[in-house]
N, C-alpha and C positions, 0 to 999 in steps of 0.2 A: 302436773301439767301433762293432757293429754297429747301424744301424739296422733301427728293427720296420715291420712290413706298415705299420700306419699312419702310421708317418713319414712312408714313403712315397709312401705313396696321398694324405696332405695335402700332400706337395712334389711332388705330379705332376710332371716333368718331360719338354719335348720333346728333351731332348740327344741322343737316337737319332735323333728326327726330323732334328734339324740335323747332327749329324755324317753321316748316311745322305746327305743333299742336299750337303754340303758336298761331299763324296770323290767323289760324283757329278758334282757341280758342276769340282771340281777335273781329272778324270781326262778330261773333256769338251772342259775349255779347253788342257787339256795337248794333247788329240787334233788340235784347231783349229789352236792354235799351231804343230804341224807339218805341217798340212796347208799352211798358209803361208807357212812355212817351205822347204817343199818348194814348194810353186806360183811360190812368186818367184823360184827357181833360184839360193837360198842352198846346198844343197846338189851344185850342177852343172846345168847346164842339161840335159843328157842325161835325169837323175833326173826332171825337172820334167815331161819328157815322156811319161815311160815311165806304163802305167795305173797304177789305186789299187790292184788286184792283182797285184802284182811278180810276172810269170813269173818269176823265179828261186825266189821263194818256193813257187810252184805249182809248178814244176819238180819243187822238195828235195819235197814232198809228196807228189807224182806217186810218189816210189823208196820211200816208205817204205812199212812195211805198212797196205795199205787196211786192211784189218781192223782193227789197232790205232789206225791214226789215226780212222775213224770211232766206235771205241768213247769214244774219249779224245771227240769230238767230242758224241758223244752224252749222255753224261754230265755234260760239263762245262754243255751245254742242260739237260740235268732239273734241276741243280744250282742253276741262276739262275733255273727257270720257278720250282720247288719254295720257292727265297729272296723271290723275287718276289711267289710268293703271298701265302705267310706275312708278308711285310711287309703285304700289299693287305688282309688279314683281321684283322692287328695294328692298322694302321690304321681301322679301321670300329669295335673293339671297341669298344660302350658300357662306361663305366665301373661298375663294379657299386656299386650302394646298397643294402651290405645291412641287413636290419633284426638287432635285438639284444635278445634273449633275458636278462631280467631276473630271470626264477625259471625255473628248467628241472626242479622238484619234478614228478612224478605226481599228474597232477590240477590241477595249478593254476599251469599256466605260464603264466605273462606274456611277451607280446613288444609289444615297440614298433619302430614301422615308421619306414624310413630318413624318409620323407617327415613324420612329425607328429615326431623329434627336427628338423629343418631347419625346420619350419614354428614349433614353441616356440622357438627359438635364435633364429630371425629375427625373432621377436615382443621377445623380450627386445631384443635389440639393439638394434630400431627405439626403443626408448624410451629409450634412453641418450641424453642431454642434447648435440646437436651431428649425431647420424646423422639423416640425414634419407629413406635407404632403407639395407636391408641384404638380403642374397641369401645364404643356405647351403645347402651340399650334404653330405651324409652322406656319408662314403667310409669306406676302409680294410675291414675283416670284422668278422664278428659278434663273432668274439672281439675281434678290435683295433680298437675305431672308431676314425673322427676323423674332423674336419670341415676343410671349405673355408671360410671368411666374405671376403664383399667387402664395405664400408663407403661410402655415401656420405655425405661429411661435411659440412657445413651454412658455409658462407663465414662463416671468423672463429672457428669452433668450435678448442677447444682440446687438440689432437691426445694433451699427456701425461694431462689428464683423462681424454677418452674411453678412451685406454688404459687406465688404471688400473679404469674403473667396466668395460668390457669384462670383464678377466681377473678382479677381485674378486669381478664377481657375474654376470655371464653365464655368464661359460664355470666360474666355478664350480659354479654352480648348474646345470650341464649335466651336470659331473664326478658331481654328486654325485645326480641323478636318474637318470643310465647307470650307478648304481656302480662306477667308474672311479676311480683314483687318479690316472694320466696319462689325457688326452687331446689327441691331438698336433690341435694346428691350424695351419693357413696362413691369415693375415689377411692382405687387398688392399686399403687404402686410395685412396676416390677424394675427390680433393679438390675442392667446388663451387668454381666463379667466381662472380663478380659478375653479379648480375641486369641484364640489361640495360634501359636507359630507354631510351623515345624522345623526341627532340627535339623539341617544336611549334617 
């Protein structure tokens, strides 16, 4: 079963972030790990001496075709600048909050904007018996919304209630102002502590 835009856009995920650092991370410590490998003359003390650009390797390079080996060379540089970017531009991109279109008739369209569905949801929420703040963001597109909610919940408050008053009448009543039949959401639970006292 495939999921939709705004499944999506409500399960934001950084798993490219983390797999992207990990292989980096990885490919890095592999590098290290022979470089010390070779520095401590596990490999032959000869090895240990010789520089970090093996003449033999600059040698085999030296006989091959410049021309080809520079293209391969050059390429494989646009390859990484060009991955690089794209990752650096990926990275930066705000997330879009679009707004959704509730009559799109001639003449008499209605739209409501990402920021007043975030601001009514957050208004509802906050009054759910137990939240003591609540924070939403609009995501997913005009055709597929969905929303992000984080909760904070009040020390002692009773997590399957707030649940329940949550999805009966919040986010129904959000289902049912968006004209939406699904709306996918991500809830984040923060749970208070204890007030602190001070001791005289």
């Amino acid at each position: 079963m495939t999921r939709s835009v705004a499944a999506k856009a409500a399960a934001r995920s950084n798993r490219p972030d983390r797999v992207l650092t990990f292989v980096t991370g990885l490919v890095v410590f592999a590098l290290g790990a022979l470089a010390l490998v070779v520095g401590f003359g596990w490999l032959g003390a000869y090895r240990a001496q010789r520089p970090v650009l093996d003449p033999i390797a600059l040698d085999w390079l030296s006989r091959q075709d410049p021309v080809l080996t520079r293209a391969v060379a050059i390429v494989v540089g646009l390859l990484l600048f060009v991955l690089g970017l794209w990752w650096f531009l990926r990275s930066l991109r705000p997330e879009p909050r679009p707004d959704v279109a509730l009559d799109r008739a001639p003449g008499r369209e209605v739209t409501v904007s990402a920021s007043a569905i975030a601001d009514a949801v957050r208004t509802d929420a906050e009054a759910i018996d137990g939240v003591s703040r609540a924070r939403v963001r609009s995501v997913g597109s005009a055709e597929h919304p969905a929303l992000r909610l984080t909760l904070w919940l009040r020390e002692g408050s009773d997590l399957r209630d707030v649940w329940h008053e949550l999805d009966t009448q919040v986010l129904a009543r959000a289902r049912e102002a968006l004209d939406v039949a699904v709306l996918p959401t991500a809830v984040r639970l923060e749970l208070g502590s204890a007030e602190r006292r001070r001791v005289r």
